[in-house]
C-alpha positions in Angstrom: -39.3 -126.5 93.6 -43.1 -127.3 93.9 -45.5 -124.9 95.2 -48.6 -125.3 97.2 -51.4 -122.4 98.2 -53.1 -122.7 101.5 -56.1 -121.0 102.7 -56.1 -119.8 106.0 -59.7 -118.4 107.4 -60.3 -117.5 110.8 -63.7 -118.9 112.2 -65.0 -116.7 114.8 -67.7 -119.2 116.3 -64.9 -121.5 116.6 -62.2 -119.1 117.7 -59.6 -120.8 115.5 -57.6 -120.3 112.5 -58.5 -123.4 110.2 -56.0 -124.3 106.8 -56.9 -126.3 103.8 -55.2 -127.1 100.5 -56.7 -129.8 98.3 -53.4 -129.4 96.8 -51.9 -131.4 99.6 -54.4 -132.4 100.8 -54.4 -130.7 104.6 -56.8 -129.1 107.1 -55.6 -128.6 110.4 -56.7 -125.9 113.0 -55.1 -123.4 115.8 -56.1 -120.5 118.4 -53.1 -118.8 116.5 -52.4 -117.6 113.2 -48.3 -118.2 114.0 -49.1 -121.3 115.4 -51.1 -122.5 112.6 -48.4 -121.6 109.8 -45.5 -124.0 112.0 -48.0 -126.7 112.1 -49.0 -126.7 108.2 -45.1 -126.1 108.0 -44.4 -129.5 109.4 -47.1 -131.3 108.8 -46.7 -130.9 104.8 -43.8 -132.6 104.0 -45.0 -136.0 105.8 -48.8 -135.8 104.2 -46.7 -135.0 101.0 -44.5 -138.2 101.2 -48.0 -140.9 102.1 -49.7 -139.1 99.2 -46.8 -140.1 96.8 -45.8 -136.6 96.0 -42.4 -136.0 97.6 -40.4 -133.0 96.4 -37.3 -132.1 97.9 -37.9 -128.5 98.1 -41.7 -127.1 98.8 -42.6 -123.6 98.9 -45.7 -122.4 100.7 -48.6 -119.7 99.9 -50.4 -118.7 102.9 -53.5 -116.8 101.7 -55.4 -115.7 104.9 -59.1 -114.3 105.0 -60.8 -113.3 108.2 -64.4 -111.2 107.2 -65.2 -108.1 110.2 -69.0 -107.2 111.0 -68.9 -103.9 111.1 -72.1 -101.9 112.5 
């Protein structure tokens, strides 16, 4: 089973949750963290199969960050 870490960072300008992986490679964006997590979900096996590196059986690290101002 091949394993693949994705950052997940919340940009508050933007209002969305952006995730990258040079692993894959992938960055896609949502308004929700849930959301977010079903899209790199589905979209990983596809980018994974035109980048040549099809596994059968992938397992995802979500590593989230999301920084608070506080005053």
């Amino acid at each position: 089973m091949k394993e693949y870490t994705v950052l997940v960072t919340w940009d508050e300008e933007a209002q969305v949750w952006s995730a990258i992986s040079d692993e894959i490679p992938l960055a896609l964006e949502s308004g929700s963290l849930d959301a977010l997590i079903e899209r790199v979900k589905m979209a990983t096996p596809e980018i994974l199969e035109l980048n040549g590196k099809e596994d059968s059986k992938i397992r995802l690290f979500f590593k989230a960050e999301r920084q608070a101002l506080v005053v």
